[in-house]
C-alpha positions in Angstrom: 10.1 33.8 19.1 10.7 32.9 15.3 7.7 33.9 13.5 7.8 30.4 11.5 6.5 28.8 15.0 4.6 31.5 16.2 1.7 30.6 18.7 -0.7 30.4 15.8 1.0 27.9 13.5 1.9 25.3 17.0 -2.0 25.5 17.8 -2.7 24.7 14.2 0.1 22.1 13.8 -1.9 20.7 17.4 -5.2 20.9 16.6 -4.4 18.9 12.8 -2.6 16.0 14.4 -5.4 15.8 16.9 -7.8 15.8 14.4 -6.4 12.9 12.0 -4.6 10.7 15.1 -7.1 11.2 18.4 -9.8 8.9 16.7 -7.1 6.0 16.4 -5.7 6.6 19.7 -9.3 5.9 21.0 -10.0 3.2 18.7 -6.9 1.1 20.4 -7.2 2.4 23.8 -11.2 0.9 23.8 -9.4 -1.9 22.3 -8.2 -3.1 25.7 -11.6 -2.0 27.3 -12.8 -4.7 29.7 -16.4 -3.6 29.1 -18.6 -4.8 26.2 -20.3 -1.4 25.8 -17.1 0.5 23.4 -18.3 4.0 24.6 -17.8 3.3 28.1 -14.7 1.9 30.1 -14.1 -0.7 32.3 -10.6 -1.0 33.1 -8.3 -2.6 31.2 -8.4 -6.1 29.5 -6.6 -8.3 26.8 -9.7 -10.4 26.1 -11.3 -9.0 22.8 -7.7 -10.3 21.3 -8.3 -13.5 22.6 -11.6 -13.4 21.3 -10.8 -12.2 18.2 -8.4 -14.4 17.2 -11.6 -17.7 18.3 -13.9 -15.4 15.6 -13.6 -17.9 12.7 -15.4 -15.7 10.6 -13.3 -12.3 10.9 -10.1 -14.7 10.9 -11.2 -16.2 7.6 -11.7 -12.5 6.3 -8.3 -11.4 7.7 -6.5 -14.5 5.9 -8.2 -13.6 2.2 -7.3 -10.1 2.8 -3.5 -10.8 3.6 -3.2 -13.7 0.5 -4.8 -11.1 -1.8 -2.6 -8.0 -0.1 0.8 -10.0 -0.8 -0.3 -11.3 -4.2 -2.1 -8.2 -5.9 1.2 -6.0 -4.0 3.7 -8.5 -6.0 2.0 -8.3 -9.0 1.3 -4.6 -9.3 4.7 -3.9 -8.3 6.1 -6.2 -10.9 3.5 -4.4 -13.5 3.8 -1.2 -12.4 7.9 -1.2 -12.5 7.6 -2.4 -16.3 5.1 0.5 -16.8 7.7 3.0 -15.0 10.8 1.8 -17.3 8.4 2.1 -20.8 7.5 5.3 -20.0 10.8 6.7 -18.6 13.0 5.1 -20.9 10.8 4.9 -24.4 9.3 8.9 -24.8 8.8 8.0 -28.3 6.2 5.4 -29.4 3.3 4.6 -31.2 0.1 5.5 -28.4 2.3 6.5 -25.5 -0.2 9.2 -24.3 -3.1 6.2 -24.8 -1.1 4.0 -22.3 -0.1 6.9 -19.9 -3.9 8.0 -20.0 -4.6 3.4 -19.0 -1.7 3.6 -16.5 -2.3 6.6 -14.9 -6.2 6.8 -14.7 -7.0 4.4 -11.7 -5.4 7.4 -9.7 -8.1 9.8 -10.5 -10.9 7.4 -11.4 -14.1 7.5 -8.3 -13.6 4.1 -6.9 -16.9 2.9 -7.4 -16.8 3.6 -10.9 -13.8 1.5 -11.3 -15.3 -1.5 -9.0 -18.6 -1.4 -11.6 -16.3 -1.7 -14.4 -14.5 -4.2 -13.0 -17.9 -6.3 -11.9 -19.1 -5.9 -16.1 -16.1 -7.1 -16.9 -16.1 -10.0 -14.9 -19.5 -10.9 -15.9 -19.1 -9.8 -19.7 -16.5 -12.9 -19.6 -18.6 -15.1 -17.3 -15.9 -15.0 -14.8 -17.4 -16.1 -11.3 -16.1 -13.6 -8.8 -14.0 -14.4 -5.6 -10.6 -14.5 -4.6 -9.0 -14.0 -8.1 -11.4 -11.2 -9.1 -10.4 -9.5 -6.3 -6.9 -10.4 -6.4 -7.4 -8.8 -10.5 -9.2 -5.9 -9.0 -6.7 -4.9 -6.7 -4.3 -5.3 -9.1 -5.6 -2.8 -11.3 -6.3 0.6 -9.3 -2.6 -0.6 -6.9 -0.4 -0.6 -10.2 -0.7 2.9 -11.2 0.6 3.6 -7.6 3.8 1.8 -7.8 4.0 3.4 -11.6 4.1 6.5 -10.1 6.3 6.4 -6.9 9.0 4.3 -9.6 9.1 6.9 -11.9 9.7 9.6 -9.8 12.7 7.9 -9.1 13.8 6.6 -12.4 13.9 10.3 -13.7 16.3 11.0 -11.4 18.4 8.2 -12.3 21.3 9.0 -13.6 22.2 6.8 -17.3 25.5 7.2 -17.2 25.9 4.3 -14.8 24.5 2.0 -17.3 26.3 3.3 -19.9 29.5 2.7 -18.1 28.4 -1.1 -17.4 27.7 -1.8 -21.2 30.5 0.2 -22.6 32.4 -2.3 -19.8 30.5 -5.6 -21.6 27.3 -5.8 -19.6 24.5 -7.1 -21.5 21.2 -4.9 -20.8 19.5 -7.9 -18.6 22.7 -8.0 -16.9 23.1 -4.1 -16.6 19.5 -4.0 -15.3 20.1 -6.5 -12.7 23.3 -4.9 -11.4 23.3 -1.6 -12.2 19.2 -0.1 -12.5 17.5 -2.4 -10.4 19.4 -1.9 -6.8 19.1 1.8 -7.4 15.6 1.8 -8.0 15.4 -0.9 -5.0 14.5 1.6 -2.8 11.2 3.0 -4.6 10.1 -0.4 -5.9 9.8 -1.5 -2.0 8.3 1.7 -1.4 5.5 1.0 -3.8 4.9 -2.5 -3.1 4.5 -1.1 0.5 2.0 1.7 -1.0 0.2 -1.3 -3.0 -0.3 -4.0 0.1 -0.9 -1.0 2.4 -4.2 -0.2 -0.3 -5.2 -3.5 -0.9 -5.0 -3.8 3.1 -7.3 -0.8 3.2 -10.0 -1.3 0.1 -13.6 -1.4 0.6 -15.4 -0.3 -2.6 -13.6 -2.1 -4.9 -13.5 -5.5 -3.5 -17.5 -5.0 -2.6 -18.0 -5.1 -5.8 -15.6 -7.8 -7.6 -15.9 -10.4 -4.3 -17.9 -13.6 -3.9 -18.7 -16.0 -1.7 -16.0 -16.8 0.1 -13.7 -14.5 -0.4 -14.7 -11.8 2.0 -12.2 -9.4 3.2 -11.6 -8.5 6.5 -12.8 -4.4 5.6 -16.0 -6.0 4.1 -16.2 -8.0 7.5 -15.4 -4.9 9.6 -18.4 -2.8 7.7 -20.8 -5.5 7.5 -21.1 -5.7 11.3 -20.1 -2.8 11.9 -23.9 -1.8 10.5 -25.0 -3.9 13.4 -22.9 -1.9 15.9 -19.3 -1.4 17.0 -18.3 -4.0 19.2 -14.7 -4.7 21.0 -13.6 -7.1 18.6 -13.7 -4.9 16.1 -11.7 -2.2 17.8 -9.2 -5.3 18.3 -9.3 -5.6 14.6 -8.5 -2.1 13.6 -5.8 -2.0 16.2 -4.1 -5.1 15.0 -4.7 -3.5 11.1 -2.9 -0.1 12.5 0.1 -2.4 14.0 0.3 -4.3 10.9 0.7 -1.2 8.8 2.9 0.6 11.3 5.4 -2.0 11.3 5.7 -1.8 7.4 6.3 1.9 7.5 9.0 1.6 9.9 10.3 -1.2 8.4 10.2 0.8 4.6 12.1 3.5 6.5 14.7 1.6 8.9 15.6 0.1 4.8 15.8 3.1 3.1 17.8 4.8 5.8 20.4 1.9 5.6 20.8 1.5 2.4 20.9 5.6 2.2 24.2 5.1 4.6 25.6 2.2 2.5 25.2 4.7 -0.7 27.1 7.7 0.9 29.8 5.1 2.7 30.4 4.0 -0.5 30.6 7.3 -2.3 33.0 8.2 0.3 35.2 4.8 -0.2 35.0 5.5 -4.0 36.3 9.3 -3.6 39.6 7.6 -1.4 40.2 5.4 -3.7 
């Protein structure tokens, strides 16, 4: 046997995937549990989903957490690209490291350190907090994400393209339109999928810059989750898991295509 899969290394590979995936597979296999005690099964039932989806309150918290997930995701990808391109394209300026160092340091900052910022802020300006705090909170730690995975790309990029576009009579919008922005299409999707996928997932943050009526459906989860674990909640997760899942393959079924687009049109190029 090749000593890259000896019986040591399978056992380990085994006994991490158990270790990170066994507690979901429970979570959405007691999310079709007829029984109303989560520990112990009763056969199976659809009826937590049915009753999950008549929970006003949870489906009130899983509505602000989707409006704020799609706007905060569009946002930071939007502010995050910009950041990528500065950085990338202008090594030379006047307090670069300053706005690296603001970019970059939501990725190490402790999240409840940047959720008490964020609450001082918001009162410092006497701004009542809700959905657009949290919308603005979520903005702020997802954009260094999006920064990051758009950069890595964008340093790969190779200029010559665009010079061959302007030196053709492209303007620079044009050239970034045409020429920049489908090649980076790939990693800017990527990130906004990174950004929804933490905004989907937050806890900390929004505990501290939400209000009264703007719960989200983690803070939901948690606060009765203190009051016990019930089958709606598993539902919850499980649908949360879907939601995600489908967005990764998604992200992945687009990249792959567009990958095979790229190389049949290398290979039309080098025919012609």
């Amino acid at each position: 046997m090749n000593s890259g899969w000896s019986r040591f290394n399978i056992s380990s590979i085994v006994l991490g995937f158990a270790f990170l995936y066994l507690p979901i597979v429970l979570l959405i296999i007691f999310s079709f549990n007829e029984s109303k005690l989560v520990t112990v099964w009763g056969g199976f039932s659809t009826k937590w989903y049915g009753s999950l989806f008549n929970n006003q309150g949870l489906m009130d918290a899983a509505w602000v957490t989707a409006r704020v997930g799609v706007i905060s995701a569009t946002v930071a990808t939007v502010l995050g690209t910009m950041a990528a391109l500065t950085l990338t394209r202008y090594t030379r300026f006047r307090g670069r490291i300053l706005f690296s160092g603001m970019v970059f340091a939501p990725l190490v900052m402790p999240e409840v350190v940047t959720g008490l910022s964020l609450l001082l802020l918001f009162v410092a300006i006497g701004l009542d907090r809700g959905f657009l705090t949290v919308t603005l909170a979520h903005i702020t730690f997802s954009m260094c994400f999006v920064a990051v995975v758009v950069q890595s790309r964008l340093v790969s990029f190779d200029r010559s393209l665009e010079e061959a576009a302007m030196d053709l009579g492209a303007p620079p919008v044009k050239t970034f339109f045409q020429i920049t922005l489908p090649v980076i299409a790939p990693a800017i999707v990527s990130g906004w999928m990174l950004a929804f996928t933490l905004s989907l997932d937050d806890l900390v943050i929004a505990s501290f810059a939400s209000g009264p009526g703007a719960t989200t459906l983690p803070m939901k989860i948690y606060s009765q989750v203190r009051l016990g674990v019930t089958p709606e909640i598993n539902a919850a997760c499980t649908l949360m898991i879907g939601v995600v899942a489908v967005g990764v393959i998604a992200a992945s079924l687009i990249n792959k295509r567009r990958e095979i687009q790229r190389q049949r049109d290398e290979q039309a190029a080098q025919r012609a």
